[in-house]
C-alpha positions, 0 to 999 in steps of 0.5 A: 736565218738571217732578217732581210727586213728594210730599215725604217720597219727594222727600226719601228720594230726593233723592240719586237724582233729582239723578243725571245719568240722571235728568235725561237721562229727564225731558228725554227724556220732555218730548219724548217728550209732545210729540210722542208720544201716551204713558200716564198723563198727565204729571200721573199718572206719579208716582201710585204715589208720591203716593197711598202715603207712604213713612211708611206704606209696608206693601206693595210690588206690581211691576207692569211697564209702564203699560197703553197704551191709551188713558185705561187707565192712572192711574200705579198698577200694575195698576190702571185709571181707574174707567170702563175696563173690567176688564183680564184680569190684574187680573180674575184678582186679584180672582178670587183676593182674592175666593177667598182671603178667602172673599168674593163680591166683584163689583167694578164698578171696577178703579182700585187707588187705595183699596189706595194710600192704605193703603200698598200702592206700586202700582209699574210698572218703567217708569212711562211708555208710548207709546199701543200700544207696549208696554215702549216707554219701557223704554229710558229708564232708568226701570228704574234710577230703580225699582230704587233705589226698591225698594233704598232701601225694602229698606234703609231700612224693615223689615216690607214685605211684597213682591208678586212676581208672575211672572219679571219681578217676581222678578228685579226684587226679587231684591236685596231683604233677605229677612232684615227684609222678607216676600217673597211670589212667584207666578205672573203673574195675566195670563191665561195663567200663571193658566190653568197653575195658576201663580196661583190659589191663592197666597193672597197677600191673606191671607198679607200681612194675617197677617204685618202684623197679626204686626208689628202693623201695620194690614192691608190692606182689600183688599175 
């Protein structure tokens, strides 16, 4: 399978995708295409990266797994080609962003592609999933591949803002420096921890554009 991944991500991980896992995880997801129905298309795996430069990296959002229905996922997370209806999780973002901001926001769209291009990386733990399966590629290794990507950004950039939405997002960044990075943490916005009060009201949106525009760095325009 070959490795669409942008240049400047290509570089800064060189070392990582030359690594014996990596190879054993393309060779598994070539046959795991060929005769599975899987999720995004193989051309989108590596969006996250392609649509976020790593030189203008400002915010990084864990997300899990793919959506696994089909034509949902377009490889950034929790975000969803423009004709699929809005998921419940990312209905509850939107609630949050639209509260958070003081705005009537009434999206129509919930691809998160916009947020990409301005240096939000959208990253999935796993970037691949087989149709209605969830976590179903969890066993190919993908979590050591998005790990040395989260470390590598925590050591080589300062001033990143991380999204760490729920359990697995936390124990995910739980090695990120805190001391050259700002990491927020909440609740999930899925359904059910944003009903036990454990999302709304993180104000997650407006805290990060304060602490970009304390660095001096471009906010996010989030709306």
């Amino acid at each position: 399978m070959k490795i669409t991944l942008s240049s400047d991500w290509q570089t800064v991980l060189a070392d990582e995708i030359q690594k014996t896992y990596f190879t054993e995880l393309t060779a598994a997801l070539e046959a795991e295409y060929q005769t599975q129905v899987c999720y995004p298309p193989t051309e989108l795996i590596f969006s996250a990266f392609n649509t976020c430069d790593f030189k203008n990296l400002k915010v990084v959002l864990i997300g899990q797994d793919p959506y696994h229905g089909e034509g949902e996922a377009n490889g950034l997370s929790f975000s969803v080609n423009d004709t699929v209806k809005i998921p419940p999780s990312l209905r509850n973002i939107y609630r949050e962003l639209s509260t958070d901001l003081d705005s009537i926001f009434m999206p129509t769209s919930g691809n998160l592609e916009k947020w990409a291009k301005q240096g939000v990386l959208l990253l999935n733990a796993s970037l691949t999933v087989r149709k209605d399966s969830p976590n179903s590629h969890k066993h190919l290794k993908w979590n050591l591949f998005t790990d040395a990507v989260i470390q590598t950004i925590s050591d080589q950039k300062e001033n990143i803002v991380f999204l760490l939405w729920g359990a697995f997002a936390q124990k995910k960044g739980s090695k990120i420096d805190r001391s050259k990075h700002f990491v927020l943490e909440s609740g999930h916005p899925s359904p059910m921890s944003a009903n036990q009060g454990k999302w709304f009201g993180n104000k997650h949106f407006s805290k990060t554009n304060a602490f970009l525009s304390s660095k001096g760095i471009p906010e996010i325009e989030w709306l």
